[in-house]
C-alpha positions as CSV (number, residue, x, y, z in Angstrom):
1,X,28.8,96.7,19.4
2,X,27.5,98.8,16.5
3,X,27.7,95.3,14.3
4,X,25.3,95.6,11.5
5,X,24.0,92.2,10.9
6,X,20.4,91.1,9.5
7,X,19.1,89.5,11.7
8,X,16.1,88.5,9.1
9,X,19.0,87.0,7.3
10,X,20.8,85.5,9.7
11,X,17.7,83.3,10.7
12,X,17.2,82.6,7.2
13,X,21.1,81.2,7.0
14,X,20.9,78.8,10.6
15,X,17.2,77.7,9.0
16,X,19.4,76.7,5.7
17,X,22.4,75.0,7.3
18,X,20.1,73.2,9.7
19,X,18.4,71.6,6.5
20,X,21.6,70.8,4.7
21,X,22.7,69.2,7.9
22,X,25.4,72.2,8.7
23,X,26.7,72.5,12.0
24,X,25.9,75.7,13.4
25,X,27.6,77.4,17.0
26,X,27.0,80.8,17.8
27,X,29.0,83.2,20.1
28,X,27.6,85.9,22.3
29,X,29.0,88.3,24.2
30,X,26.6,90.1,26.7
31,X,27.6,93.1,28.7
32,X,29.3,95.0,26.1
33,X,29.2,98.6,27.1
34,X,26.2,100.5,25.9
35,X,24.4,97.4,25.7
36,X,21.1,98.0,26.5
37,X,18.2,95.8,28.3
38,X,16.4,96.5,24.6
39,X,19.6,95.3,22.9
40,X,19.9,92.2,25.5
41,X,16.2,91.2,24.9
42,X,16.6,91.0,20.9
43,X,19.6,88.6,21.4
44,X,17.7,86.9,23.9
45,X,14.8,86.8,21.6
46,X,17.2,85.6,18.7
47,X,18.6,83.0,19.8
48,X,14.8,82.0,21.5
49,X,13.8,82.2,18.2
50,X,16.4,80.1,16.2
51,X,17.1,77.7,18.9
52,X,16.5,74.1,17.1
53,X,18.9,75.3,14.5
54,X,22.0,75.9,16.8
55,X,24.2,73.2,17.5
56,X,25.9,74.9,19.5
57,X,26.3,78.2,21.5
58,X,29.7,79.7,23.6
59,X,28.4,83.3,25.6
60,X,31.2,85.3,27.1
61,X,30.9,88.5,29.5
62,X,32.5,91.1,28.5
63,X,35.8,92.1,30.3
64,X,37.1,95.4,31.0
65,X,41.0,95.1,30.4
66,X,44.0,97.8,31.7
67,X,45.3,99.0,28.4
68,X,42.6,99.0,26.1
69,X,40.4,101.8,24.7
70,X,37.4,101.4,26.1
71,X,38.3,101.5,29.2
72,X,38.8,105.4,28.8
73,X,35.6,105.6,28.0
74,X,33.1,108.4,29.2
75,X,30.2,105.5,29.1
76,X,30.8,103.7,32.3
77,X,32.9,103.7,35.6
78,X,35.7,100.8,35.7
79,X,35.8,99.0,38.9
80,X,39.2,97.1,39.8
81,X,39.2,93.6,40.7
82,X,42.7,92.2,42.5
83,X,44.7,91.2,42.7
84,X,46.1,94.3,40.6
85,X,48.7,92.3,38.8
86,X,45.4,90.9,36.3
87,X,44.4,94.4,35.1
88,X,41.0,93.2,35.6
89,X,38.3,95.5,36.2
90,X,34.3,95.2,36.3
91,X,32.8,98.1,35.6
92,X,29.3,100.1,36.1
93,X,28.1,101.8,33.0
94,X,26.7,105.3,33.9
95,X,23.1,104.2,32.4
96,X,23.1,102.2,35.5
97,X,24.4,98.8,33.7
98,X,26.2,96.8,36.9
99,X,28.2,93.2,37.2
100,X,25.5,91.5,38.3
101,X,23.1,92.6,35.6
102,X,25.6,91.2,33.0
103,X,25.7,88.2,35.4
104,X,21.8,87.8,34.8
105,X,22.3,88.2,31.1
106,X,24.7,85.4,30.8
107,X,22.3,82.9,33.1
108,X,19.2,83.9,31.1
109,X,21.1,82.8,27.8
110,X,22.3,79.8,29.2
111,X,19.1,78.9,30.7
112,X,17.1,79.3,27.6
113,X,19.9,77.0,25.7
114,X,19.7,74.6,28.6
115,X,16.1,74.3,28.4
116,X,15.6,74.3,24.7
117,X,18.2,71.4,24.5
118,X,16.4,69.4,26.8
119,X,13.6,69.3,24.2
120,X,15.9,68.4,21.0
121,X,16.9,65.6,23.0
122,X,13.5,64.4,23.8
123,X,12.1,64.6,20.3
């Protein structure tokens, strides 16, 4: 989503408010058009990697919207859902990118959060 965040940093701030007992919850949103599986895995990896120093996380799949700019895009191929009154469309980006590989993404995240709770709550 051409952010340009440090991720370096960013570790470096959830590893400070952890040890100053600041509550930390993180948002993702996976799917984003022109996200890539190489993009996926380092926010996969990220939050792998920072884990015992997020309170909390919320992860959202991106959703194509009537109306807005991208969905003119020339980076992927909107796909309506119904009824048609929502506006609602899924989409295939034309790197090959489909709803059910977004629908992977968002598991994978929640299973590595669901798992890596599991052990904060043990120890």
């Amino acid at each position: 989503m051409s952010k340009q965040i440090d991720i370096t940093r960013a570790s470096e701030i959830l590893k400070i408010c952890y040890q100053n007992q600041i509550h930390s919850t993180l948002y993702f949103m996976v799917g984003y058009p022109g996200e890539s599986t190489v993009e996926f895995q380092k926010t996969f990896d990220f939050l792998d990697k920072n884990c015992e120093y997020i309170d909390n996380i919320m992860t959202s799949v991106f959703t194509l919207m009537a109306g807005t700019p991208i969905v003119n895009s020339n980076d992927l191929i909107p796909i309506p859902l119904g009824p048609k009154h929502l506006n609602a469309f899924t989409y295939q980006t034309k790197d090959g990118i489909t709803h059910a590989d977004r629908k992977d993404r968002f598991l994978k995240m929640h299973k590595l959060w669901n798992s890596n709770n599991k052990i904060k709550k043990i120890n």
